[in-house]
N, C-alpha and C positions, 0 to 999 in steps of 0.2 A: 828458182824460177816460180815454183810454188806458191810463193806467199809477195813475191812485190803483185801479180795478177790479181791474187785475191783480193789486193790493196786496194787496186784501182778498180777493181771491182766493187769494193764497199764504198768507196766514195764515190764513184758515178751513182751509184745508189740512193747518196745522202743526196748531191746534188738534184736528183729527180724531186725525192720525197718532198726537199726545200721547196724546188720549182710547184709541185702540186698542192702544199699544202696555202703556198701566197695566192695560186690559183684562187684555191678554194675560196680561201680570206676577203679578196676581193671583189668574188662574183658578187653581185647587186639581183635583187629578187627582181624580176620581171613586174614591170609596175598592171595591176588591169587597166583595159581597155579607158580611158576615161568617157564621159558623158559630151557629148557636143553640145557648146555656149546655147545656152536656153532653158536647158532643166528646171532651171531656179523658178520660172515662172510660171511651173506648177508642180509645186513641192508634195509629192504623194507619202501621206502619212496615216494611216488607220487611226480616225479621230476628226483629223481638218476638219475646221467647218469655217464657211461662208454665211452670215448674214444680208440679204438684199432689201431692200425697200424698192417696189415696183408699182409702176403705174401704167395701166394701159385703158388706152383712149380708144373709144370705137365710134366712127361715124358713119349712119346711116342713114341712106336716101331715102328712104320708102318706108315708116315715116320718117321723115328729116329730124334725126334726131342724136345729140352728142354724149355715149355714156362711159367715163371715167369709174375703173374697177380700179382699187387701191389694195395691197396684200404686201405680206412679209415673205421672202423665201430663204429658203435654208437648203445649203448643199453639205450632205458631210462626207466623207472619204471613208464607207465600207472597209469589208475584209477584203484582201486578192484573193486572186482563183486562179486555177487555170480554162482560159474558155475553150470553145470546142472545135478552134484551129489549132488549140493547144500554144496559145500566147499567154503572155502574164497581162491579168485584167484585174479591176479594182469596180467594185461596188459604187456608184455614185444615190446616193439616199436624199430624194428630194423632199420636203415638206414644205409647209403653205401654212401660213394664220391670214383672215381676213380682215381689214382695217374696218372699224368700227369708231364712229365717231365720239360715243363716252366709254368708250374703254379702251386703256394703253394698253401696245403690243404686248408688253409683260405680263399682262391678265390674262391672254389667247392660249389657248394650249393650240401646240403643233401637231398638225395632221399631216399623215402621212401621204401624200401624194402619187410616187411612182418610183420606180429604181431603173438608173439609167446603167449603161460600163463603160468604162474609159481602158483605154488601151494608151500604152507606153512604152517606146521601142529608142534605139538607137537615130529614128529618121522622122518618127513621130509621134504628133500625141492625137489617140482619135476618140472620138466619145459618141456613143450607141442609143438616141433617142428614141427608145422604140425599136423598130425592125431598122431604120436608118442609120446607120455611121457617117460623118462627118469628119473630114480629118482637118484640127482647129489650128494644129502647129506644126510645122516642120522644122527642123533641125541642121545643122547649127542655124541660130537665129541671124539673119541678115536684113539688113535693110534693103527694101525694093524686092526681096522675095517671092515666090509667086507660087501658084501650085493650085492645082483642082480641088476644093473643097469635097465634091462630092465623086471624087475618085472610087470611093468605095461602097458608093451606091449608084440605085437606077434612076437617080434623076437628072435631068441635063447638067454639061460642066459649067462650073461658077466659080472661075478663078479669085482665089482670096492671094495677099499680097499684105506685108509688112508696112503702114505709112509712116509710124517711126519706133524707133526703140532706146532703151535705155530714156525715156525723157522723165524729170521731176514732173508731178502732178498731181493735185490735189482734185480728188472729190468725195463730193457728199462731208466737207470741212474736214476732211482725211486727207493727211499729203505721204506719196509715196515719192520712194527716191528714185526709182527705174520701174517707167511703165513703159509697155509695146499696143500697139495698135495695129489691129489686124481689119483691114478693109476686105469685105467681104461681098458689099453691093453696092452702087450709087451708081444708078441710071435715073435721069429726069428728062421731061416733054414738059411742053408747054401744057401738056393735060394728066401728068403722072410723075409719080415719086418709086422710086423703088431702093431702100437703103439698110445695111445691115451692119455692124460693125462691133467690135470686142475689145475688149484691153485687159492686159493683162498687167500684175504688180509683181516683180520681182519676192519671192519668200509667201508670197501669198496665193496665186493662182487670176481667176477668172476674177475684177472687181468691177466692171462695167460692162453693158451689155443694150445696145438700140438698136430694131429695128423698125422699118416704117414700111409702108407700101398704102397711098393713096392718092383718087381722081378726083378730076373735075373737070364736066364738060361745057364748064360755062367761061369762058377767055376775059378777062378785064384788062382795058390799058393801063397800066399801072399798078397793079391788084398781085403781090406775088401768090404762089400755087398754094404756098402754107396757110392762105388768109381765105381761102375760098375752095379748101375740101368740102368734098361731099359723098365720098362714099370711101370707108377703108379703114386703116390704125397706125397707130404710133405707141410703139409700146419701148418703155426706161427702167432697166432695170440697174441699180446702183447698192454698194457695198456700204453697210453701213456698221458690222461686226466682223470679228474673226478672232479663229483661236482655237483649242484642241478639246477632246472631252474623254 
């Protein structure tokens, strides 16, 4: 009696160990969480940088007068940290050269400007102007989107919204293969402009940037609002480099 128990006793045994070791064999690693559709369009790397060429227009009533500032700007992507909510934040390193009529941007050495922080999460991407946060993306990227820009600050809400995404588009004679566009203001009167807007390049980040806000109290038939400012700006900022350092 002895030994057939023993028997079946080592073979329910073998059986288990078979059973647990195919277990083991074909458990599959638990994959990480992935990133929701949009990351791409601001690739966070210690080095990135951005080249801008920008122009801003200043009109002024008193005296009536139009003056065009032209400059180079430069964004490049710091070291992270952790900030003092204890989130992961990234260094944004802003510089300036100023355009000067005989001598090309290559001659200008870059001044350092100011250092901004960008913050990056699962739901969004927000970036720190000063004491102001702005939250520029949210997550997954959808078309018709919506969301409070200034959710995270004290200035009134100004819902920004996705106009399109993924589209081919070229500027500044640069063609990208998936930009987005983030509408951000467009309110007009017959006596005021107020307009704001971003786009982003898939692999590259922020590559366009306009905003306006100007009046006129003087009304023409036929005369649109852009032909007869008189007090306010319009300032273009466009991508004209990029690449690591």
């Amino acid at each position: 009696m002895f030994f057939p128990t023993f028997k079946r006793l080592k073979t329910s045994c073998i059986v288990v160990l078979i059973a647990f070791f195919a277990v083991a064999c074909n458990k599959k690693e638990v994959p990480s969480p992935a990133w929701p559709y949009g990351k791409e369009y601001f690739p966070l790397k210690t080095g990135n940088y951005v080249i801008y060429e920008c122009d801003s227009t200043v009109y002024n009533d008193l005296p009536r007068d139009t003056i065009v500032y032209r400059f180079q700007l430069k964004e490049r992507i710091g070291e992270s940290f952790t900030d003092n909510e204890g989130g992961d934040a990234y260094r944004i390193e802003r510089f300036v050269r100023t355009y000067h009529p005989s001598t090309p941007y290559d001659s200008i050495a870059w001044r350092m400007k100011e250092v901004w922080m960008l913050n990056l999460d699962q739901e969004k991407l927000s970036i720190s102007e000063g004491n102001r946060r702005f939250t520029r993306l949210v997550f997954p990227v959808k078309i018709n989107s919506s969301w409070n820009g200034n959710a995270q600050n004290s200035l009134g809400e100004e819902i920004y919204s996705y106009e399109y995404i993924d589209k081919k588009e070229k500027i500044k004679q640069q063609s990208f293969e998936k930009v987005l566009k983030v509408k951000q203001r467009d309110f007009k009167t017959l006596i005021s402009y107020e307009g704001r807007a971003e786009k982003y390049a898939s692999g590259i980040g922020l590559v366009s940037k306009e905003s306006a806000e100007y009046y006129s109290n003087t009304i023409k038939n036929g005369v649109a609002l852009e032909k007869r400012i008189e007090y306010g700006f319009i300032y273009k900022q466009n991508i004209v480099a990029h690449g690591t350092e």
